[in-house]
N, C-alpha and C positions, 0 to 999 in steps of 0.2 A: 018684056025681055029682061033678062038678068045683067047687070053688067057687069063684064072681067076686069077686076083689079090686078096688078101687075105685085106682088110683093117681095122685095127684096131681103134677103135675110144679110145683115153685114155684123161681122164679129166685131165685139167691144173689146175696144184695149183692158186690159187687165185692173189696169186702175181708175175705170171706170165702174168695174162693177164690185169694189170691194170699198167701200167709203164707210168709214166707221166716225164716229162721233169724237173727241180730244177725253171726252172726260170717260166713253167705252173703254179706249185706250188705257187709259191710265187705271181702269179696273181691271182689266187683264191681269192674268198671272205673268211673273218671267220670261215662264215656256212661249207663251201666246205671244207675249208681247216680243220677245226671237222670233219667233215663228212668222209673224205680220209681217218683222220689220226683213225677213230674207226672203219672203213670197214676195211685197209691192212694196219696200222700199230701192233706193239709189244709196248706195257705199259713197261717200262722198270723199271722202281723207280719213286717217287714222293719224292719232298724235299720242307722245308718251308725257303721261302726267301722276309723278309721282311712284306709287304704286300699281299704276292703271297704265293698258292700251285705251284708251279710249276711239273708238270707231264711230263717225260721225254720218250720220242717214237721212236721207231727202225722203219723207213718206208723207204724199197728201200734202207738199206745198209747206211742210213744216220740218224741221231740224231736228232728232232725234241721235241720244248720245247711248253710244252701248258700252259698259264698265267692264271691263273685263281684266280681270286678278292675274296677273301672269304665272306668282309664285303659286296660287292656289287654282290654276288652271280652271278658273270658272267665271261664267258672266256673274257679275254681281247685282248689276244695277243698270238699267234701262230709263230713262229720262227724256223728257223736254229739252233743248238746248237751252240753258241759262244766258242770255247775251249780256248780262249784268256780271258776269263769274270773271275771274280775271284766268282763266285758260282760253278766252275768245283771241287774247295775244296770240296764241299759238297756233290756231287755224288761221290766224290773219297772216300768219309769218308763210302758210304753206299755200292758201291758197285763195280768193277773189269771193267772198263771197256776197248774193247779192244783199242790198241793202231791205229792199222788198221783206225775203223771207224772214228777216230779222228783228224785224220793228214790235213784233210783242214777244218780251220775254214767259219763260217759263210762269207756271205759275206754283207758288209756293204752299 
């Protein structure tokens, strides 16, 4: 006699099935690496530094900062969070962040 197995099909959260590697990441082109971080990342705060909006993104448990030129209306630069940088002052002024995600800075 054969036996029936019952099998459930249940959908994966999204950021389950998109797990890419930190150093993938960082080969990425610009476009990709926008493209990732507005599929499966989290918009966390945005803060003005300098010449930059700078937009701050929670993807895969890690900090990710997006450059963007105001005057020259274009992303410039996509990054690692630096917790070493002294603009961590300024998300500290706007908003709670955990200690967890913080503990390894970028790397250089």
């Amino acid at each position: 006699m054969v036996s029936k197995r019952l099998f459930f099909i249940r959908k994966i959260p999204s950021y389950l099935t998109f797990m890419i590697s930190w150093s993938e990441f960082a080969r990425f082109s610009l476009s990709q690496k926008v493209q990732t971080l507005y599929q499966e990342g989290v918009f966390v705060t945005a803060i003005r530094y300098y010449n930059y909006k700078i937009n701050l993104y929670l993807l895969h448990h890690r900090y990710v900062e997006v450059f963007y030129n105001h005057k020259k209306d274009c992303i410039e630069q996509v990054a690692l969070l630096d917790t070493q940088h002294s603009r961590m002052k300024f998300y500290f002024d706007q908003i709670k962040l955990p200690l967890q995600g913080l503990a390894i800075a970028a790397p250089r």
